[in-house]
C-alpha positions as CSV (number, residue, x, y, z in Angstrom):
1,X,-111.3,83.1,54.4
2,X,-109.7,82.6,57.8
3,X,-105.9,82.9,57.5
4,X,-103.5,80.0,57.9
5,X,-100.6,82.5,59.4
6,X,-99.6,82.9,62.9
7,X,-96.5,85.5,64.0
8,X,-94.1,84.0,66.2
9,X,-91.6,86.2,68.5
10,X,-88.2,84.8,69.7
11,X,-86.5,86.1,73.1
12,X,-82.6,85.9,72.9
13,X,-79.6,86.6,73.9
14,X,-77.4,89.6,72.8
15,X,-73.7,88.4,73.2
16,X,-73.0,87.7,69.5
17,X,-75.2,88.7,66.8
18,X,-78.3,89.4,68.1
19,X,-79.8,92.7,68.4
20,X,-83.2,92.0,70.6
21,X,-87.1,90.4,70.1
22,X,-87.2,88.9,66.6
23,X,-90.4,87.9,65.0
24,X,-91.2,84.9,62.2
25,X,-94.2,83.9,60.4
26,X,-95.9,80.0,60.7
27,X,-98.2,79.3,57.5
28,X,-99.8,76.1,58.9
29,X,-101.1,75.4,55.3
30,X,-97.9,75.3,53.6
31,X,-96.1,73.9,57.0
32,X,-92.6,76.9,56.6
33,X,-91.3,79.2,58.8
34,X,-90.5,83.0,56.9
35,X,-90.1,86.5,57.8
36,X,-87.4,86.4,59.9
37,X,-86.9,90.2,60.8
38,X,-86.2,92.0,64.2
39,X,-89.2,93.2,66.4
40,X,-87.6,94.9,68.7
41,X,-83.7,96.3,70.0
42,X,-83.5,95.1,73.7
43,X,-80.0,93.8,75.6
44,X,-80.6,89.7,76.6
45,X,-84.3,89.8,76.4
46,X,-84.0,85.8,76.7
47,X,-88.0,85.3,77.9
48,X,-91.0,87.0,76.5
49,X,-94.7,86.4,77.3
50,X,-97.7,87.9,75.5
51,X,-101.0,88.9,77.7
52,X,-103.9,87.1,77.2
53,X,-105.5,89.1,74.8
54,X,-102.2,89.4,73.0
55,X,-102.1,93.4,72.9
56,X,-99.2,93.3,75.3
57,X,-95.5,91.5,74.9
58,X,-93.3,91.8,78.3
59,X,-89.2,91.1,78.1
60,X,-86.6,90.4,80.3
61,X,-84.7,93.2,79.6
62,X,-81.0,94.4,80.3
63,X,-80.2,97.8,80.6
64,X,-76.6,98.9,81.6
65,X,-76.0,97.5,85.0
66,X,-79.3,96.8,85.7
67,X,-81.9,93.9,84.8
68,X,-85.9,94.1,85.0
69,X,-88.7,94.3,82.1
70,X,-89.2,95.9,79.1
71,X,-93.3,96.1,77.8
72,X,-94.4,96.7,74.2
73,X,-97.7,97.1,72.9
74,X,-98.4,94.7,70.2
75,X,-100.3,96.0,66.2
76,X,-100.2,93.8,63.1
77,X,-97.4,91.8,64.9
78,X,-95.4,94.7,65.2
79,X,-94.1,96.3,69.1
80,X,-94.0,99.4,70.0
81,X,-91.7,100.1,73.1
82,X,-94.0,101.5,75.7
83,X,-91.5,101.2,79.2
84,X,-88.7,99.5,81.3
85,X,-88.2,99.4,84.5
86,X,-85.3,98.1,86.1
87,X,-82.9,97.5,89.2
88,X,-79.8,97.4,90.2
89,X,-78.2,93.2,88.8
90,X,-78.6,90.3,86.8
91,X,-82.0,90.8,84.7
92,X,-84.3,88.0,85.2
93,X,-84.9,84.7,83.1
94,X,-88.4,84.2,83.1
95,X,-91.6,86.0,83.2
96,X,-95.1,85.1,82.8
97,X,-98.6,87.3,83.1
98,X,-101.8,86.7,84.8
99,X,-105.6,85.9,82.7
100,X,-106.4,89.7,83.5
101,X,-103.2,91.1,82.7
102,X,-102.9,92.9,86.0
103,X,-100.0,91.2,87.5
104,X,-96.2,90.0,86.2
105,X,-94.4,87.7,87.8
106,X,-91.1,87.5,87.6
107,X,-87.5,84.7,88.0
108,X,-84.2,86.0,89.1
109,X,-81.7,83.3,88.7
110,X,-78.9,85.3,89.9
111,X,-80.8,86.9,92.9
112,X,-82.8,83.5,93.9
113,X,-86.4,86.2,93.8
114,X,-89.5,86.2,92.9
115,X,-90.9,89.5,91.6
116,X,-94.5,90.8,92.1
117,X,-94.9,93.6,89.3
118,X,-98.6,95.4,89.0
119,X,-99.5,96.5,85.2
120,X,-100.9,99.8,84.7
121,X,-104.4,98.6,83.3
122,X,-104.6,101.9,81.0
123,X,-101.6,100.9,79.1
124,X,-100.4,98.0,79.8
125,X,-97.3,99.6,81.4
126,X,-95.2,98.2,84.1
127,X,-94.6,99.4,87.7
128,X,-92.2,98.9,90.1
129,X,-91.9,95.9,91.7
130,X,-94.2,95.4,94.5
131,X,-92.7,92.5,96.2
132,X,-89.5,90.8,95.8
133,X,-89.2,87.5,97.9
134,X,-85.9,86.0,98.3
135,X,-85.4,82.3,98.6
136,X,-82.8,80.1,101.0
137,X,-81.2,77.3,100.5
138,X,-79.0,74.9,98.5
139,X,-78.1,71.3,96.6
140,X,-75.4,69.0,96.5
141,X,-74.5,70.1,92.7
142,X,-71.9,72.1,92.2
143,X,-74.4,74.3,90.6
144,X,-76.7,74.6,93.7
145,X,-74.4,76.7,96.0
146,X,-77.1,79.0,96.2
147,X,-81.0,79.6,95.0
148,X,-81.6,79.9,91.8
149,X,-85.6,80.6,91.0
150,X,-86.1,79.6,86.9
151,X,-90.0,79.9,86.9
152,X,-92.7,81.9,88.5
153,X,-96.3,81.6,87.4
154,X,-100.0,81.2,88.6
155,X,-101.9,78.2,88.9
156,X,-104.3,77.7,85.8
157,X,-107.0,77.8,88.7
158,X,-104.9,81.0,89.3
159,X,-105.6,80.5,93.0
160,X,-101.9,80.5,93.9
161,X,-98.4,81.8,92.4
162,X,-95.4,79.0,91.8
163,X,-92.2,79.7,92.1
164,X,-89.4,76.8,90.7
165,X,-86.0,76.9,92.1
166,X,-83.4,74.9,90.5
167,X,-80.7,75.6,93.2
168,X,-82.8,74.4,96.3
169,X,-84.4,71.9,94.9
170,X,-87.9,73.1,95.9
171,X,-91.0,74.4,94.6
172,X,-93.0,76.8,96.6
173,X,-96.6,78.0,96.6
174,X,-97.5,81.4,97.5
175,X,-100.9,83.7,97.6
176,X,-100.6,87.4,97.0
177,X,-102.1,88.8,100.3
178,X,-102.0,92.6,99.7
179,X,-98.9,93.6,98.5
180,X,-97.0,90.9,99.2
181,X,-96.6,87.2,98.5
182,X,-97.0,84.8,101.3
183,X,-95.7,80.9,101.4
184,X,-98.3,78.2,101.6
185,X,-96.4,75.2,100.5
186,X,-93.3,74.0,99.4
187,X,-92.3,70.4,97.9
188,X,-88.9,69.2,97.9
189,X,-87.9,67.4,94.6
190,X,-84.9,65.3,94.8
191,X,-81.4,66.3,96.1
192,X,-79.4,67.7,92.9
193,X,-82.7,67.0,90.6
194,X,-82.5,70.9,89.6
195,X,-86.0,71.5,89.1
196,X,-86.5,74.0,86.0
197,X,-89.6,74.6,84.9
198,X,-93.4,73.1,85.0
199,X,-96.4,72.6,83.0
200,X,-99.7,71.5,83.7
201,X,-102.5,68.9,82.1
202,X,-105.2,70.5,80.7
203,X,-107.7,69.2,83.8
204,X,-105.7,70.9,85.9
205,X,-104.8,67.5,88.4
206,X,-101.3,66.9,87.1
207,X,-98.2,69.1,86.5
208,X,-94.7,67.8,85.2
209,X,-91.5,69.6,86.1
210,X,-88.4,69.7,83.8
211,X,-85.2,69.0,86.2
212,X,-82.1,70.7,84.7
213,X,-79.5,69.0,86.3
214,X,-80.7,65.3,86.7
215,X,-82.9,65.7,83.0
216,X,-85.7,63.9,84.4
217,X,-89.6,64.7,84.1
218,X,-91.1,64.7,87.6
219,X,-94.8,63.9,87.6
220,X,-96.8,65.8,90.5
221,X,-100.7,65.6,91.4
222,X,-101.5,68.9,92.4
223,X,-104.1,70.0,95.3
224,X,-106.3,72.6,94.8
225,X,-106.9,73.0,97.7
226,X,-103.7,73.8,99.7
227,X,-101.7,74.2,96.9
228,X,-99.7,71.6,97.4
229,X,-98.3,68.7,95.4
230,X,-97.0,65.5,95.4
231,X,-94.9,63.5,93.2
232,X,-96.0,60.7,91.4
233,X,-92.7,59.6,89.3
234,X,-89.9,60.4,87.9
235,X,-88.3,60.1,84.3
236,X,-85.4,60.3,82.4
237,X,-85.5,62.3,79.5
238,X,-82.1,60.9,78.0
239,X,-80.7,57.7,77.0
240,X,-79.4,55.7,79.8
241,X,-75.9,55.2,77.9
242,X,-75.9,59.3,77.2
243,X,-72.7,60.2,79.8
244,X,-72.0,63.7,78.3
245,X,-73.4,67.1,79.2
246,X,-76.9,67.5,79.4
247,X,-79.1,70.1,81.0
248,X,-82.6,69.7,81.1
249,X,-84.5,73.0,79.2
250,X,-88.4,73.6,78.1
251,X,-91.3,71.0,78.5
252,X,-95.2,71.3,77.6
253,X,-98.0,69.4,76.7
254,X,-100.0,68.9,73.7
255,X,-103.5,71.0,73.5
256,X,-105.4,67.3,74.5
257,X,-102.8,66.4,77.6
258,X,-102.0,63.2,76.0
259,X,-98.5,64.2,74.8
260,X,-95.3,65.7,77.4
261,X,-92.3,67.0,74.9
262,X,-89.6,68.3,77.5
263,X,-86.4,69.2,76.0
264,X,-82.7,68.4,76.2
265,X,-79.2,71.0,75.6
266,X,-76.6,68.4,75.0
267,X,-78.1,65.6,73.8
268,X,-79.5,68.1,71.6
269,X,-83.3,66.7,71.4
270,X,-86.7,67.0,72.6
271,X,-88.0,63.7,74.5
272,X,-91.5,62.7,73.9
273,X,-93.6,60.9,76.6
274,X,-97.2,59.8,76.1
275,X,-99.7,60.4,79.3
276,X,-101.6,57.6,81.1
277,X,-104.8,59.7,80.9
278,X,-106.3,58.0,84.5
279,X,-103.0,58.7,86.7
280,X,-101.1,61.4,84.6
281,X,-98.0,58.9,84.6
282,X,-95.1,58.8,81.9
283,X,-94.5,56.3,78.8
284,X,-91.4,57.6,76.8
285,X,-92.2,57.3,73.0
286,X,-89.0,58.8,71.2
287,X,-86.1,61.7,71.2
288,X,-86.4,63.5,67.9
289,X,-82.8,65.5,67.1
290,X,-83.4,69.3,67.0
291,X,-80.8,69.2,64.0
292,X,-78.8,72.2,66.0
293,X,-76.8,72.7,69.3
294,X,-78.6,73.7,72.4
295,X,-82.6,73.8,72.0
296,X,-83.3,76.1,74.9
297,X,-86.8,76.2,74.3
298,X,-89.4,75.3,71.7
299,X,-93.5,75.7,71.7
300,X,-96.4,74.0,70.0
301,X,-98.3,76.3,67.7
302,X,-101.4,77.3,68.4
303,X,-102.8,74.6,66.0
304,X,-100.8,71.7,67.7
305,X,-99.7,70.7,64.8
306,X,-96.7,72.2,64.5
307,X,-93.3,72.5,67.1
308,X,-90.9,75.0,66.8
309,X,-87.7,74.5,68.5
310,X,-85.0,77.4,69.1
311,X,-80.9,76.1,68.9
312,X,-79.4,78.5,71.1
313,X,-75.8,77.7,70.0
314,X,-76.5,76.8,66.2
315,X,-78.4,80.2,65.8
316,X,-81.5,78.3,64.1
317,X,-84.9,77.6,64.4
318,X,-86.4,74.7,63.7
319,X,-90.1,73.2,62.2
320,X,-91.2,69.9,62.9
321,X,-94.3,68.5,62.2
322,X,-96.6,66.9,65.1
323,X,-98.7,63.5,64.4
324,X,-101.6,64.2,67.0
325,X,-102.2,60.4,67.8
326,X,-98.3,59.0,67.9
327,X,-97.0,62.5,69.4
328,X,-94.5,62.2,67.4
329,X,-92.1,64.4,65.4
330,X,-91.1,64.9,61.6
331,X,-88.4,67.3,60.3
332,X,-90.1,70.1,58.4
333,X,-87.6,72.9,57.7
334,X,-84.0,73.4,60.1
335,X,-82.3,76.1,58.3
336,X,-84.8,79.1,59.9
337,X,-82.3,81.7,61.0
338,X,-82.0,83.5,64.3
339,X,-79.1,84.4,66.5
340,X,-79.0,83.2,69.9
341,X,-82.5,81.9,70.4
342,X,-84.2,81.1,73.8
343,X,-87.7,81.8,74.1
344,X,-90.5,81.5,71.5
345,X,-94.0,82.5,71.7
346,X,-96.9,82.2,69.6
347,X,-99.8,84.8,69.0
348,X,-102.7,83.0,69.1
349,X,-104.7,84.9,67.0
350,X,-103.8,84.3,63.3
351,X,-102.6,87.5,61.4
């Protein structure tokens, strides 16, 4: 009998209580979170990513003075260290592998970079970075003196490498040629929008973009072809009579591409918005509460019927369950604890 348990791992950060990667389990039958434990002893390791085939976890890692990656080889849901490497500064604060599990990419919000990092195929070990581009520019916010990447990733045609920058306001397409990563296209969102992060539909023609500053949900077509893309609408992801602090965080789509969830630090919830199947355009459905402060990130299971949201502040995790026709979400279980939570990812592959 197949089993109805899937290992989650939580990236945090290490100022209070926490002491690295933590891990949880998800039984989908009995819809709880258990098993809470620590995975692995790591300084700010606040964004993880598993390879494809989910033999490999890489980390954002801290070491002294210096920031960069940490990999760990992954057995029965357990990590084993395998290396770091590191340079001098801020570690980065998001990181994300290719299908073949050949290349890293890394964000350096402090620096404004991108990072190019090669994986040791043998071992799944990490070099050196190979290239490290730096980006120019600024915003209006007071936040945007300066660029601040927040997202690098392929394409899911994997033709070209993204890079989000939240403090220029851009997003910029690059090819690896060689060694090194070369522009192709950049879009402009709008001035003191903050772009975040992005996620794309399942058929590949639409991608949304969290904005942190503005909390909106741009809607982008994207082009294949030259990599480009061009924005289709934008959406607020608060209530127009919220005036408090609110900075935009996580957003995905459900398995089918019918349902965005992007998520709110402040207002303290994750918005739903259905998707206009023909034009990839926005409906908002509801903001469910992520009964905690901060929700920095949270992820679908690999089910989709299940979201797990991390409260960064209120040191919790929380379960809600998914209706797969609505989109929306009802309170499972709020009183999962884990200090400091950012990042959570799913292994796919049930234990």
């Amino acid at each position: 009998m197949e089993s109805k348990k899937f290992t989650g791992y939580v990236g945090t950060y290490t100022k209070r209580g926490s002491k690295g990667i933590y891990s949880f389990t998800l039984d989908v039958e009995n819809g709880t979170l258990s098993s809470v434990k620590e995975a692995a002893h790591v300084d700010n390791p606040t964004y993880l990513t598993l390879s494809k085939d989910e033999k490999y976890l890489y980390s954002v890692a801290k070491v002294g003075e210096e920031g960069g990656l940490a990999s760990y080889a992954v057995t029965g849901g357990e990590l084993k260290e395998l290396n770091t490497v590191t340079a001098e500064g801020a570690p980065p604060c998001h990181v994300t592998t290719n299908t073949e599990n050949t290349e890293i990419y890394t964000a350096n919000y402090h620096k404004g970079t991108i990072e190019l990092y090669e994986v040791n195929e043998q071992d799944g070990t990490v070099n050196t970075a190979l290239d490290i581009v730096a980006h120019e520019g600024s915003g209006p916010h007071e936040r945007q003196e300066k660029p601040h990447t927040h997202y690098a990733g392929r394409t899911p045609d994997e033709k070209y490498i993204l890079a989000i920058d939240l403090g220029s306001d851009q997003i910029v397409t690059y090819v690896r040629e060689g060694k090194e990563l070369k522009q192709v296209a950049t879009l402009s969102t709008k001035e003191g929008s903050g772009p975040r992060h992005i996620a794309f539909h399942p058929n590949g023609k639409y991608a949304y973009v969290m904005t942190e500053i503005s909390s909106e949900v741009i809607v982008l077509r994207y082009d294949e072809q030259s990599g480009a893309f061009t924005e289709l609408q934008y959406i607020s992801t608060i209530p127009e009579d919220f005036t408090e602090n609110n900075q935009g965080s996580a957003i995905y789509l459900s398995h089918d591409g019918r349902f965005v969830y992007a998520g709110n630090r402040g207002h303290n919830s994750i918005a739903v918005f259905k998707v206009h199947g023909d034009s990839g355009l926005l409906t908002f459905v509801e903001h469910t509460s992520t009964v905690g402060d901060w929700p920095r990130d949270f992820v679908l299971d690999p089910t989709g019927e299940f979201v797990v949201a991390s409260n960064q502040e209120s040191d919790n995790l929380v379960l809600f369950r998914r209706d797969e026709e609505t989109g929306r979400l009802s309170l499972l279980q709020k009183d999962v604890t884990v200090p400091e939570p950012v990042c959570v990812k799913f292994a796919t592959l049930p234990q």
